[in-house]
C-alpha positions in Angstrom: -3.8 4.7 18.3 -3.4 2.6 15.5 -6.1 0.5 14.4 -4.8 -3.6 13.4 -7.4 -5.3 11.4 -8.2 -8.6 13.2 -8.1 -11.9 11.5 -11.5 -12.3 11.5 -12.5 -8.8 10.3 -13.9 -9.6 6.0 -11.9 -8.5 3.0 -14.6 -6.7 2.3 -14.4 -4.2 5.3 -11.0 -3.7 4.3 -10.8 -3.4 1.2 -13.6 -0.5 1.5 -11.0 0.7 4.1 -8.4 1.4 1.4 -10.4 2.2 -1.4 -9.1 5.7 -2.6 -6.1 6.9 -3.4 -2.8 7.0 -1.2 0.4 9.1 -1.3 3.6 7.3 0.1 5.2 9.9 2.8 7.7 7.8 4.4 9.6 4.7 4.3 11.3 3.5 7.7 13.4 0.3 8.0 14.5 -0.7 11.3 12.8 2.1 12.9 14.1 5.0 10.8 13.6 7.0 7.9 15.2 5.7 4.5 15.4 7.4 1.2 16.9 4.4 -0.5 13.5 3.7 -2.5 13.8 6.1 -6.1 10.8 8.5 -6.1 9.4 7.5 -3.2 8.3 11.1 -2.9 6.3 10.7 -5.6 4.7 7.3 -5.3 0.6 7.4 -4.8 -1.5 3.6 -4.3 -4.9 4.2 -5.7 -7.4 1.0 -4.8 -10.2 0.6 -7.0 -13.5 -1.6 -5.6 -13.0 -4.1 -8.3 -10.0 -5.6 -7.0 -7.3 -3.3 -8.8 -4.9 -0.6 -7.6 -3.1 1.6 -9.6 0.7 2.8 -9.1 1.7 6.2 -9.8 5.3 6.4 -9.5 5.7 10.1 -10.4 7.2 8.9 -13.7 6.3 7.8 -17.3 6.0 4.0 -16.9 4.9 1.0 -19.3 1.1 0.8 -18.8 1.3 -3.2 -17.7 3.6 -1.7 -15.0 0.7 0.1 -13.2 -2.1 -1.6 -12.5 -2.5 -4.5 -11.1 -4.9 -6.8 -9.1 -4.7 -6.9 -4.9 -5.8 -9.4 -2.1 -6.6 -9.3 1.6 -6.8 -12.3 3.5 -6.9 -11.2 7.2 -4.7 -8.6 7.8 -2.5 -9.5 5.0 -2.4 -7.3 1.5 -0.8 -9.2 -1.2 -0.1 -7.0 -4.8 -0.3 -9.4 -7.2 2.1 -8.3 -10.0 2.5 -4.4 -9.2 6.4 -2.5 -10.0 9.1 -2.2 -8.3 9.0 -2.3 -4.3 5.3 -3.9 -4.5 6.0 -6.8 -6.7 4.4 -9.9 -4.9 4.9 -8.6 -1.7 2.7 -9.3 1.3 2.2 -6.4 3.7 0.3 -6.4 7.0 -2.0 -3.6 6.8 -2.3 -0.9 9.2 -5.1 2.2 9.3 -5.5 4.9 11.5 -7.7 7.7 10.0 -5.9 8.8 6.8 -2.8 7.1 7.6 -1.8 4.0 6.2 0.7 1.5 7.2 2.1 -1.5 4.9 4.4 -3.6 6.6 7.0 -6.0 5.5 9.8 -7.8 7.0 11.9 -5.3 5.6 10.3 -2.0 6.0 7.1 -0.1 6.9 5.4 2.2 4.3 3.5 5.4 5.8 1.3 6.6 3.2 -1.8 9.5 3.7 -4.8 9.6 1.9 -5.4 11.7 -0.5 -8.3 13.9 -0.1 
């Protein structure tokens, strides 16, 4: 069962929800798998409590190009300046037990947490 955070559930709650890091595992758009996103195999989110998250992209990158601040409002996750496919998007956020969803009106990201 998947778990929507409601609108009046705080930031804080979460944001302790996500804190940790993430590896992406699949990309769907319109309901099925894609591999159209470069290294998506090798993309990990890692949330920091101070209002950062990291990118690891599974290649060298410029260090302005992976870190960046995030928001939650509601049930809404907005990167702030992060690379490539997370560049000031807003995602609806998802959580069921080490399973993350972010979901856009393009496509749904299914990352798991790393332990």
């Amino acid at each position: 069962m998947m778990i929507l955070f409601p609108a009046g559930c705080s930031s804080t709650q979460q944001g302790e929800s996500l804190l940790g890091a993430w590896h992406l595992k699949y990309v769907y758009q319109d309901g099925n798998k894609m591999d159209s996103i470069p290294n998506s195999e090798s993309t990990t989110l890692e949330f920091f409590p101070d209002g950062t998250v990291t990118v690891d992209l599974g290649e060298p990158s410029e260090p302005e190009m992976t870190r960046s601040n995030y928001t939650i409002v509601g049930d809404t996750l907005t990167f702030d300046g992060i690379v490539g496919v997370f560049l000031g998007t807003e995602y609806r956020i998802k959580i069921d037990g080490n399973t993350l969803l972010l979901i856009n009106n393009v496509n749904t990201l299914e990352f798991t947490r790393l332990k």
